[in-house]
matplotlib code that plots the C-alpha trace (Angstrom):
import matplotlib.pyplot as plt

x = [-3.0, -0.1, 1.8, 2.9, 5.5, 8.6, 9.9, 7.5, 7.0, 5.3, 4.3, 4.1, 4.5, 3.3, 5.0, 3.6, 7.1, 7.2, 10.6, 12.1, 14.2, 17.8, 21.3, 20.5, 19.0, 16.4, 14.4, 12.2, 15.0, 17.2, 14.3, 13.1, 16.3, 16.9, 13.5, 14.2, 17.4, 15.5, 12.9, 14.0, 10.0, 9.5, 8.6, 8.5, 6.6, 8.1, 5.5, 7.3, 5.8, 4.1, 6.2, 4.2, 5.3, 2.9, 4.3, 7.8, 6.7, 5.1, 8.7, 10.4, 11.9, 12.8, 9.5, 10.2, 8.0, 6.8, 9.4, 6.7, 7.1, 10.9, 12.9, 14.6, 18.6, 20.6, 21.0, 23.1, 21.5, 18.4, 17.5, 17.2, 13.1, 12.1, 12.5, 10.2, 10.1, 7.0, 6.7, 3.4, 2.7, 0.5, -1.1, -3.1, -3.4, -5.8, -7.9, -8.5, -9.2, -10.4, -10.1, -6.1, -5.8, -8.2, -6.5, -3.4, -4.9, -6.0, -2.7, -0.7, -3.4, -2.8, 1.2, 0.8, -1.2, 1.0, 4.0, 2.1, 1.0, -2.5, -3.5, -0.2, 0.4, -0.2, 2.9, 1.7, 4.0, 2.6, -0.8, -2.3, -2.6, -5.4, -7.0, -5.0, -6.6, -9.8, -9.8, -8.6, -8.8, -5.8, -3.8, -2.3, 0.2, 0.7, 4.1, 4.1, 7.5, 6.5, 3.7, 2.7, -0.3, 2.0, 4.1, 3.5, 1.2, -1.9, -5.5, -6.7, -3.8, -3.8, -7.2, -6.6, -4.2, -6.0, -8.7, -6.5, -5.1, -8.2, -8.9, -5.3, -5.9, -9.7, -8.5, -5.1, -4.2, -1.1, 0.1, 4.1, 5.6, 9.1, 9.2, 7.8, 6.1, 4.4, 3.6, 1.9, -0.2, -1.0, -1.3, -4.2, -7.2, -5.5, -2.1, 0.5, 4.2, 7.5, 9.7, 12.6, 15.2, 18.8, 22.3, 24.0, 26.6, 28.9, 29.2, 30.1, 32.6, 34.6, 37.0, 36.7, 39.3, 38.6, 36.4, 37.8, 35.3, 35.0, 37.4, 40.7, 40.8, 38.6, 34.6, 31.3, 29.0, 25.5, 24.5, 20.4, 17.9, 17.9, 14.5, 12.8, 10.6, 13.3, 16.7, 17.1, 18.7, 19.1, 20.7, 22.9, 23.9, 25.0, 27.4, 28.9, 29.8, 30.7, 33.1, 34.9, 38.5, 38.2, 36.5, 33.8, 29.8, 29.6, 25.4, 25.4, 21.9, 19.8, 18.9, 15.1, 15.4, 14.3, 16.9, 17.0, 17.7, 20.6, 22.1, 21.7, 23.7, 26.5, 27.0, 27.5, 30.0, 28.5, 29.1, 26.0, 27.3, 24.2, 23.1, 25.3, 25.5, 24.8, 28.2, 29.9, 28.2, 30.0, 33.5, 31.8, 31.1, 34.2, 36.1, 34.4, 35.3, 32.1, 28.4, 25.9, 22.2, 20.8, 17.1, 14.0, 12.4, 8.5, 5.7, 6.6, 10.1, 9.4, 7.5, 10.8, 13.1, 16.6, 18.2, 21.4, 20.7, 22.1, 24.8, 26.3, 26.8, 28.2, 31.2, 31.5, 32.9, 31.9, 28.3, 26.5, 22.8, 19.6, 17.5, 15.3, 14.2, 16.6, 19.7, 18.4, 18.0, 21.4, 23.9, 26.9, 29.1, 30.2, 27.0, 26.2, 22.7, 22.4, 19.9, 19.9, 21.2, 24.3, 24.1, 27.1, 29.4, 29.5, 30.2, 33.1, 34.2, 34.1, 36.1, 38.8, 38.6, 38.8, 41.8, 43.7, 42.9, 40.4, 39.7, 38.5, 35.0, 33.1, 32.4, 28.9, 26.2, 23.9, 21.0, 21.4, 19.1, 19.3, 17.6, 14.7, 14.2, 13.4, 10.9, 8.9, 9.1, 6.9, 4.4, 4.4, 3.5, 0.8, -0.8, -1.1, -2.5, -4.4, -8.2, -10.0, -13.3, -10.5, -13.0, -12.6, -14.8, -14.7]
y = [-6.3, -3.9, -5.6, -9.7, -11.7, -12.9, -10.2, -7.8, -4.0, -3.3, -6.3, -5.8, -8.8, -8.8, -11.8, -12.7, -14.8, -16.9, -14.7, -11.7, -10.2, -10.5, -11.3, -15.6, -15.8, -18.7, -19.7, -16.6, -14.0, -16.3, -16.3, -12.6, -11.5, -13.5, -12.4, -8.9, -9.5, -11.2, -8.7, -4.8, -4.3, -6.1, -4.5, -6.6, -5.5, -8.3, -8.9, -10.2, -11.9, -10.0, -8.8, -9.6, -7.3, -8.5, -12.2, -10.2, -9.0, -12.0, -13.9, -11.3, -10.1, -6.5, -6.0, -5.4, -3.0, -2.7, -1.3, -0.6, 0.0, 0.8, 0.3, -2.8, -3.9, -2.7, -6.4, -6.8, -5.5, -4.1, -0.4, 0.5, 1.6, -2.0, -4.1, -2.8, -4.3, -4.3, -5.6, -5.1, -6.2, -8.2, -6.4, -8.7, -12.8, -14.5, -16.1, -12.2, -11.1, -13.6, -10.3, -10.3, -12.1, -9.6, -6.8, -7.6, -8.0, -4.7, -2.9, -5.1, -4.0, -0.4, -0.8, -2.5, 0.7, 3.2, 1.5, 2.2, -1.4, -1.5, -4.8, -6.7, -10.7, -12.6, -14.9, -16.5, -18.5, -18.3, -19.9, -17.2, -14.8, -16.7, -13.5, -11.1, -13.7, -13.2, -9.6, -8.8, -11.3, -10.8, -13.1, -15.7, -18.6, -20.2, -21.8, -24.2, -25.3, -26.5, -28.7, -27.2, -29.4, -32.2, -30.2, -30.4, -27.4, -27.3, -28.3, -24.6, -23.7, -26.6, -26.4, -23.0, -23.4, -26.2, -23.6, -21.3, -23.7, -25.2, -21.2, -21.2, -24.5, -23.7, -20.1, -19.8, -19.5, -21.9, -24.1, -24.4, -27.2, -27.8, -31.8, -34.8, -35.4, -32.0, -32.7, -35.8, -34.4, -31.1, -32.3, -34.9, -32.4, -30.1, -29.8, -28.8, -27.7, -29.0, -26.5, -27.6, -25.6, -25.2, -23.3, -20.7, -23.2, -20.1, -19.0, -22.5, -23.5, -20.1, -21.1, -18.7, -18.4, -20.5, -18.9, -17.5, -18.5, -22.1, -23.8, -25.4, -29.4, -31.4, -30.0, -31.8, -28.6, -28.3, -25.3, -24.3, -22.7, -24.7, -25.6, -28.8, -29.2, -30.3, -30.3, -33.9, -32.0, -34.9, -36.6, -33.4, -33.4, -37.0, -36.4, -33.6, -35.4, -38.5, -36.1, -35.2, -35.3, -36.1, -32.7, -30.0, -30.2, -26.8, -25.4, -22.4, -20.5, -19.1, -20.2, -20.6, -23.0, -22.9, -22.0, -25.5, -26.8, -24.3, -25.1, -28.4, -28.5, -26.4, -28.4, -31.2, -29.4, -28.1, -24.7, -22.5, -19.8, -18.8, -17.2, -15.7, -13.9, -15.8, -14.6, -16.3, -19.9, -21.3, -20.9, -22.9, -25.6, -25.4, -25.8, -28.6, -32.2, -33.7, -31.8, -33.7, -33.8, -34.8, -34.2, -35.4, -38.3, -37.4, -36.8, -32.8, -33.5, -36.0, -33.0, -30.9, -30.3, -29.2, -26.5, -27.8, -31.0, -28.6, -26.7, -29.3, -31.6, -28.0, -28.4, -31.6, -32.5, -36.0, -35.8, -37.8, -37.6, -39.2, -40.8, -37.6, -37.0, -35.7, -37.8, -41.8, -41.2, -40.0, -41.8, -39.7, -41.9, -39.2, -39.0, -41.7, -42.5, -43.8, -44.7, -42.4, -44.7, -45.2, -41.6, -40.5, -42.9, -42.6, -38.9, -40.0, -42.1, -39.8, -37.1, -39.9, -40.7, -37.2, -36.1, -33.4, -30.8, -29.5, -31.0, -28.9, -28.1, -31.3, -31.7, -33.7, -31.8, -29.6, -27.1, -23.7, -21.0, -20.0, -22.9, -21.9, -18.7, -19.4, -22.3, -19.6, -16.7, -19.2, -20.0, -16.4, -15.7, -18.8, -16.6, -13.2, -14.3, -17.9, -17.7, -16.7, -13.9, -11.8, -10.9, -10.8, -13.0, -10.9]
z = [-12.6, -13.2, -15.3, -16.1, -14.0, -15.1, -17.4, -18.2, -17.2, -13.8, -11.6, -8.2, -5.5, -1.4, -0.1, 3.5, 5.5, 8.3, 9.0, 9.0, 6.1, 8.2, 7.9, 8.1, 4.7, 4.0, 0.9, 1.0, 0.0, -1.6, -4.1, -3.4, -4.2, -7.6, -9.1, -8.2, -9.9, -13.2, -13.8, -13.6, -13.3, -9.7, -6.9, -3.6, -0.2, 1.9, 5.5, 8.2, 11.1, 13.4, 16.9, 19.9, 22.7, 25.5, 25.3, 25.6, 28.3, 30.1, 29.0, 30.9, 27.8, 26.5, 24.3, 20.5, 19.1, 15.3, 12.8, 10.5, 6.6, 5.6, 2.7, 2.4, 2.3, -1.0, -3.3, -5.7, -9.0, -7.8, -7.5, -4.6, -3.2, -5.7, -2.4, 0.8, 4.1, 7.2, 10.6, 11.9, 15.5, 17.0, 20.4, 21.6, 21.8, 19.4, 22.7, 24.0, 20.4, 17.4, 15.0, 15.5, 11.8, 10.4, 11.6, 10.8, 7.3, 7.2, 8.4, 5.5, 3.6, 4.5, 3.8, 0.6, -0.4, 1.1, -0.9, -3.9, -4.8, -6.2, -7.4, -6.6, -6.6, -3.2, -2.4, 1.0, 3.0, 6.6, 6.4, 8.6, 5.5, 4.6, 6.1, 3.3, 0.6, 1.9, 2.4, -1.1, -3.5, -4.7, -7.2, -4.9, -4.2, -1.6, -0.9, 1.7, 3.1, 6.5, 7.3, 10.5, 11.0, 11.9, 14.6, 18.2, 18.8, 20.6, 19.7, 19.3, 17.1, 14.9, 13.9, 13.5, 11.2, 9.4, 9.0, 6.9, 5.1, 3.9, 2.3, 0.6, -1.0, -2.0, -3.4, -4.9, -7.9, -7.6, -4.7, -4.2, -2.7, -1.3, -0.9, -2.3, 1.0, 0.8, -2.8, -1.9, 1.0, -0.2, -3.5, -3.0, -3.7, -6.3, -8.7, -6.5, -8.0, -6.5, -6.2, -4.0, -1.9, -3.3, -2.8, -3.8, -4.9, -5.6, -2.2, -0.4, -3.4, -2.7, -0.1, 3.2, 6.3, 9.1, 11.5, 14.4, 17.0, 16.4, 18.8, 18.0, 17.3, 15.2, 14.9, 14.4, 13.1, 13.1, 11.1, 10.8, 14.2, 17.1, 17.7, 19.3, 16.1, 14.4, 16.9, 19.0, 22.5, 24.1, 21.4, 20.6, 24.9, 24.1, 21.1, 23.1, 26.0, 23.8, 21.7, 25.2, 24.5, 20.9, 19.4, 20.6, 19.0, 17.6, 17.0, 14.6, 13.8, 15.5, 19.0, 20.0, 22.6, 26.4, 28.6, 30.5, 26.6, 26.3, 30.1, 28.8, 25.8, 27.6, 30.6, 28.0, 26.5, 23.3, 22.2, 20.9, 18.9, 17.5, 14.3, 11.8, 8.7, 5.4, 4.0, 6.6, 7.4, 4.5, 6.3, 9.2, 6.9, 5.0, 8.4, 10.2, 10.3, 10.1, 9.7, 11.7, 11.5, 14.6, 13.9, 15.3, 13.0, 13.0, 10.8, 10.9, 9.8, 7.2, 5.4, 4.9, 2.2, 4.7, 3.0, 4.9, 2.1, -0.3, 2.1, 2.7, -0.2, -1.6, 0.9, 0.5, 3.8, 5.9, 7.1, 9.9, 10.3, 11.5, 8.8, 8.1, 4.9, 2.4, 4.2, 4.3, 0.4, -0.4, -2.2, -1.5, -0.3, 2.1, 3.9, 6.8, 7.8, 11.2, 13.8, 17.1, 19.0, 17.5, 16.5, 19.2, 18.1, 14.7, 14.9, 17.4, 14.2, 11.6, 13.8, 14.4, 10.5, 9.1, 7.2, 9.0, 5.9, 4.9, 0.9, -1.8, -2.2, -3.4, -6.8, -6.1, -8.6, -6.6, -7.4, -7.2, -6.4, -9.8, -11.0, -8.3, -9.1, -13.1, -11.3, -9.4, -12.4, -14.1, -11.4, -10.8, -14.5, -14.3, -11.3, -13.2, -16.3, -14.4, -14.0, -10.8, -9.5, -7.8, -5.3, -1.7, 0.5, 3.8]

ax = plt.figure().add_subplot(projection="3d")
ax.plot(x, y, z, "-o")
ax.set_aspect("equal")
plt.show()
């Protein structure tokens, strides 16, 4: 090691994401960012997924191609060259070549080195750097925010998956969870740590314009990716057309939906306006009527911690939602918990019982990322000085 987390001299951090570094910040950089901010002696390498140019090409899409090993954004407080970013790529599919994980090891491997990191800390996010783990034996965590053995994937990839999870939990250090259900899954064979999402209570308590694309009259806001996995389209296609008249069902975040989803939506009237910059979402929020939640209830959702949770009890404006974990236990009295099938028309109601200005931010105590950040310096500084070989095993 070069060096203790947390506040000393020197330490060095490879962080493997299960998203880019962009403009729609999520927990990784919120918590990137305030340790680099903590400890002047951090350096960060920050692995992004892997771009996968031939299934661009079989979707009929433009292919992204690798961006490689560059220097990250400028933050607030951090020298710049302390915060490094890479984007391998992924040239093959796993069923034409079971080496892709240990390859894609190897080139992280290679970047780390060229960044100048020498015996860094392992912060794994995406269970398939299991293959990093084994390939260094570096110090590692793992933080796991999203059960993916409970989402709808195939056979081949969940067991898959289930493979390199069973390495992280064997071999780390430290295991991070986000939510109680995660703590109580991942936590039956070994201590787990709950370390929960949060906001930057700051930001969504400063009062912003209203945004000038959302549309004029009363809005029921959805604000996080559209994704099946968590994202009821059908139930979303019926609050839009229920809302005809009344308001307008507005999605913002990112848009990873089929395109018979997105026609979908649109016919019903609902307006996608996809992602947008994390400076700006809290106007969105500030400026709707009512936020909705219209999430799947499954096994897979059960297992989250919904950073929206924090977003929104920061605005404190009228919320509507499913009963998905982090909503059916609140006790805000703004926040109504219904079943789907009355979903539509409790949205309806809360547009039609909204006051005509916006209130104040609400006042509703809610955790920052501040709080977070001193959380995970201390796991950190449990993985640099905890026990372990530090030896690879392939």
């Amino acid at each position: 090691m070069n060096g203790e987390a947390g506040g000393a001299q020197g330490t060095d951090l490879v962080v493997l994401s299960l998203e880019r570094w962009d403009d729609v910040w999520r927990r990784n950089q919120h918590l990137v960012a305030g340790l680099l901010q903590r400890d002047p002696g951090l350096r960060v390498l920050f692995v992004e997924p892997a771009v996968d140019p031939l299934h661009d090409l079989l979707r009929r899409r433009r292919p992204r191609l690798p961006r490689g090993l560059r220097d990250g954004p400028a933050l607030p407080g951090v020298e710049p060259g302390r915060l490094r970013l890479f984007e391998p790529a992924k040239w093959l599919p796993r069923r034409l070549d079971h080496r892709v994980d240990q390859q894609l090891a190897a080139v992280t491997v290679r970047a780390a080195r060229r960044a100048g990191f020498r015996s860094p800390l392992l912060w794994v996010n995406d269970p398939d750097g299991a293959a990093v783990l084994q390939a260094t034996g570096w110090p590692a965590l793992y933080d796991v925010t999203d059960d993916w053995l409970l989402a709808d994937r195939s056979p081949a990839e969940t067991a898959r998956r289930a493979q390199a999870e069973a390495v992280l939990l064997e071999r780390v250090r430290e295991v991070v969870v986000c939510s109680p259900a995660l703590a109580r899954s991942k936590g039956s064979g070994r201590p787990v740590t709950l370390v929960p999402n949060a906001v930057d209570l700051a930001a969504y308590r400063t009062q912003q314009v209203r945004p000038g694309d959302l549309p004029a009259g009363p809005v029921a806001l959805y604000v996080g990716t559209a994704h099946r996995d968590r994202l009821d389209v059908e139930l979303c296609a019926a609050t839009a057309q229920a809302l005809s008249g009344v308001g307008h069902l507005v999605l913002v975040g990112p848009v990873a939906l089929a395109p018979e989803d997105v026609h979908r939506l649109e016919a019903a009237g609902a307006l996608l306006l996809g992602a947008r910059p994390a400076v700006a979402v809290p106007g969105y929020l500030q400026h709707a009527d009512v936020l909705l939640v219209p999430h799947v209830v499954t096994p897979f959702t059960d297992s989250l911690d919904p950073i929206k949770l924090y977003e929104y009890r920061a605005v404190g404006r009228p919320v509507v939602s499913t009963a998905v974990a982090g909503f059916r236990d609140a006790v805000d009295a703004r926040t109504t918990v219904v079943d789907r099938t009355v979903f539509a028309s409790a949205v309806v109601d809360r547009i039609r019982s909204s006051p005509a200005v916006v209130p104040g931010p609400g006042e509703t105590p809610v955790p920052t990322w501040t709080d977070r950040v001193g959380q995970f310096a201390q796991v950190l500084a449990r993985v640099a000085g905890g026990p372990g070989d530090g030896r690879p095993s392939g």
